[in-house]
C-alpha positions in Angstrom: 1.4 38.0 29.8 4.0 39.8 27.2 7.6 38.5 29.1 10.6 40.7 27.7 14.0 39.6 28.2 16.8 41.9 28.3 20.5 41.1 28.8 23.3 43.8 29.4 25.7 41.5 28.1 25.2 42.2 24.9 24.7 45.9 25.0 28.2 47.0 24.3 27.1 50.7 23.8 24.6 53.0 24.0 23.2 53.1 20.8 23.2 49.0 20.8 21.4 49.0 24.1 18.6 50.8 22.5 18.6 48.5 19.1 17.9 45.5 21.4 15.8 47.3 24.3 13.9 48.9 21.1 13.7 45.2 19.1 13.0 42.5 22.0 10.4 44.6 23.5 8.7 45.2 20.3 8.8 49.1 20.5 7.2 51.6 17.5 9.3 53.1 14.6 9.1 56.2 16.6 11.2 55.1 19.0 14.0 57.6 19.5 16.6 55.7 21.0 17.1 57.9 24.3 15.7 58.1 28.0 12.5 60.3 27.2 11.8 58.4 24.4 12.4 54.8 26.5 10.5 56.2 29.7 7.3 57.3 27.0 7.7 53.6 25.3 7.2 51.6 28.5 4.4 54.3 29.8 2.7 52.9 27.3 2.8 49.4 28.1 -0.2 47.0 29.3 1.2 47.2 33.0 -1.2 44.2 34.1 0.0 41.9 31.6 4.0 42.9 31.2 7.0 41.7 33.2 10.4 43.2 31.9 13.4 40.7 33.3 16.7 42.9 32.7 19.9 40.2 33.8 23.9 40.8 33.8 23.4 44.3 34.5 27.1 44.4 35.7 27.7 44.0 32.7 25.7 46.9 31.6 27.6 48.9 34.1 31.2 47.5 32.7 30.5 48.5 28.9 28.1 51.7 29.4 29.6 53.2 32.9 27.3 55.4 34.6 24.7 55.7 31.9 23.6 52.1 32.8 22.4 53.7 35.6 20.5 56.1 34.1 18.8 53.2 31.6 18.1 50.8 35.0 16.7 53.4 37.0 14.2 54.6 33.8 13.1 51.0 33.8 12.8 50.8 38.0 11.1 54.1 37.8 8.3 53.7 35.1 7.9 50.1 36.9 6.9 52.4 40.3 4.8 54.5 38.6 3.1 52.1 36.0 2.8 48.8 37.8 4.3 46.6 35.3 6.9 43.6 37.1 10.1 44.2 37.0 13.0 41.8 37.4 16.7 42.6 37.8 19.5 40.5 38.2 23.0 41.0 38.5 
């Protein structure tokens, strides 16, 4: 099973937020650092054999406002409609 860690403490903006997103879950050069091109990325993923654990989303919240919410819900969404686990913790 491919386990991805993600931590909101460190994603201070938006454009680190998809540098790590893009880096620890191992995404192609493509990737176009935005929500269409972070909802095609985990699409793609092997939902059987993928957990995504996202923690300190507060602190997500603190240093990207409301577009935290817009990242989170990609990730709860494409979890819905793709199957893979997904794990979020304050």
């Amino acid at each position: 099973m491919n386990i991805y860690l993600l931590d909101g403490k460190d994603m201070t903006s938006r454009e680190k937020a998809y540098r790590i997103i893009e880096q620890a879950m191992n995404f192609p050069d493509w990737f176009g650092h935005n929500l269409d091109a972070l909802a095609d990325c985990l699409g793609d993923l092997p939902a059987a054999n993928t957990a995504i654990v996202f923690v300190n989303t507060d602190a997500l919240a603190d240093h990207l406002g409301s577009y935290a919410d817009k990242v989170l819900n990609c990730f709860r969404q494409l979890s819905d409609e793709c199957g893979f686990l997904w794990i979020e913790k304050a």
